[in-house]
N, C-alpha and C positions, 0 to 999 in steps of 0.2 A: 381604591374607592372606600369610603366611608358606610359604615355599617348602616346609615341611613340613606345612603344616596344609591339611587339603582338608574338606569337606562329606558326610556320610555319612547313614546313616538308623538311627537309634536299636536298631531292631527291628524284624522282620518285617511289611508291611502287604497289603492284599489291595485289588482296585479291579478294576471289574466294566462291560463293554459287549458291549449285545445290536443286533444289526441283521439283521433278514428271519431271522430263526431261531438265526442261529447264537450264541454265546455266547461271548465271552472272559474268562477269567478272570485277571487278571493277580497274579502273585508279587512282592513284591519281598524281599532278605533285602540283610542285612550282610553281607560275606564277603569274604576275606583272599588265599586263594590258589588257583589254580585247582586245586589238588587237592576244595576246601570247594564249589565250581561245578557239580566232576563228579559230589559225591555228592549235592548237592542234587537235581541233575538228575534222577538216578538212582531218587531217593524220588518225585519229581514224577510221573515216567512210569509207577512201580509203584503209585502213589495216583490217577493219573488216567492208567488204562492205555487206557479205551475213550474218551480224547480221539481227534480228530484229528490234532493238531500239537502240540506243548511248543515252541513256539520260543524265545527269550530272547537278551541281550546283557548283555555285563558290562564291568566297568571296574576297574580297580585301580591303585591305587599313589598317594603325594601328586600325581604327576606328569602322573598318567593314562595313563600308557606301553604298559599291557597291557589289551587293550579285544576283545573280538570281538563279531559280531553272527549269529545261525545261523536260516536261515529252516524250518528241518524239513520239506521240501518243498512250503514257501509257494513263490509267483513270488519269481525272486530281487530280493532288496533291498526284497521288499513286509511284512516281517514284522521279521526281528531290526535292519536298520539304524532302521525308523522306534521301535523299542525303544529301542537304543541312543540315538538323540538326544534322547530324552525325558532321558535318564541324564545325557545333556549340557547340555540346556536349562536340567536344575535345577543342573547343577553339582557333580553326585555325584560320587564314587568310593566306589572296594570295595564295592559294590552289584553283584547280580547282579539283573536282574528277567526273569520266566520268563511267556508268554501261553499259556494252556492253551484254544485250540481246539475247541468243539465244533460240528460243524457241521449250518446245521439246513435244508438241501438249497436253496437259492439260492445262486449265484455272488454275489461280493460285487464281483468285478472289481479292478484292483490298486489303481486308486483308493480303493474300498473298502475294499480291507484295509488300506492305508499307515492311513487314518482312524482303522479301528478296533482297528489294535496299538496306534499312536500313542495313543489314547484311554485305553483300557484302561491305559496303562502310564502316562500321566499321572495318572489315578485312584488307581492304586497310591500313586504319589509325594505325593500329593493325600493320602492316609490315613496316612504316614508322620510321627513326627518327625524333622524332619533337624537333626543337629549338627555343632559341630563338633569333627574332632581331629588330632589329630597323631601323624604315622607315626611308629613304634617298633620295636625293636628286643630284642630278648632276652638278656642279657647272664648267662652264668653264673659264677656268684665261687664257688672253693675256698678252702678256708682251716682252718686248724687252731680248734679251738674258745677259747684264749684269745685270740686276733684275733677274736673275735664282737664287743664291745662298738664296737670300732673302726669296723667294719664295717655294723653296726646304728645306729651314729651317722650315715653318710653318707647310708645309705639315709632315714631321717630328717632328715637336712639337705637331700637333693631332693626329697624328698615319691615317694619310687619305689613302684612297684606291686612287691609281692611275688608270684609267679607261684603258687613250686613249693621248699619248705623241706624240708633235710633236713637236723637238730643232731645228731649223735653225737660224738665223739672228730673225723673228718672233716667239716667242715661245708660245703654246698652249697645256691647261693642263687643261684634264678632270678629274675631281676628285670626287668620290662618299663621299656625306660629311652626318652624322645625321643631319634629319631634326630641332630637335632643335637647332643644333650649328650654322644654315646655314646662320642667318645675324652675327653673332660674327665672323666666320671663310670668310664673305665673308667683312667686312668691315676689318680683321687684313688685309688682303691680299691688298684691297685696300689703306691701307694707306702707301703701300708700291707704293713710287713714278712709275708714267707710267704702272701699274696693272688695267687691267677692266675684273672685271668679269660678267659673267650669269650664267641666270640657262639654262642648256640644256634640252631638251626635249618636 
């Protein structure tokens, strides 16, 4: 696999283990930056307020650079690391998977719990599709509107994702571009006369 291309999960899946009462419910989502983590989280705990624990671990980046694991007042290392290695086993990134705790009054012991995060969040991954893609970049092109043809043609010779279009008299064009093509595709663009681009974000 290519240094930019990592393994992810299509769309949201759900994956479910019970032992002596208690109940995990494990989340998995796609997700981008840890600002998308914190608001997830945030719905989780206001949707399943009378859990015990939301624990979870995430992982992001092609590189996998940016990775935590949070036990919510599990024993420590008995809930979000064995999450996170699930995340690693399948070889994910930009996944956040969240285990939503209910407890059904027997000690599970940390044995116990390692099993039953770890399961719970294999099941998750287990009901997922996982793809693959390739980390991007947000590239926005200004440009006057007789520069549009020119401009429309490139994006058309890479096959770019159009984000976010704005054509008046000023025309404004976000465009989801692969991180490796981003100075090749950001200088074709500029040497098209009166074209400035950035990176958005």
């Amino acid at each position: 696999m290519e240094e930019d291309t990592y393994r992810t999960i299509e769309a949201p899946s759900e994956g479910l283990y019970k032992e002596k009462g208690s109940k995990f419910i494990a989340l998995a989502y796609p997700v981008y930056t840890e600002e998308e983590v914190k608001e997830v989280m945030a719905d989780l705990k206001k949707k399943y307020y009378d859990a015990r624990h939301h624990c979870y671990a995430y992982s992001l980046g092609a590189d996998k650079s940016r990775y935590r694991a949070n036990d919510d007042g599990e024993p420590n290392h008995s809930a979000g690391d064995p999450i996170l290695g699930q995340i690693r086993s399948a070889d994910l990134s930009n996944v956040l998977i969240a285990v939503i705790r209910y407890f059904g009054g027997t000690k599970l012991g940390v044995s116990g719990l390692i099993n039953a995060y770890k399961t719970a969040s294999a099941d998750a991954i287990e009901h997922a599709t996982i793809v693959e893609k390739h980390e991007t970049v947000l590239l926005q092109a200004h440009y006057a509107y007789p520069q549009m043809n020119d401009v429309m043609s490139l994006v058309k010779e890479y096959n770019l994702d159009v984000r976010e279009q704005h054509f008046e008299l000023d025309c404004r064009l976000t465009l989801e571009v692969r991180r490796k093509l981003e100075e090749e595709i950001t200088t074709r663009l500029e040497e098209v006369d009166g074209v400035q681009v950035s990176v958005k974000g």
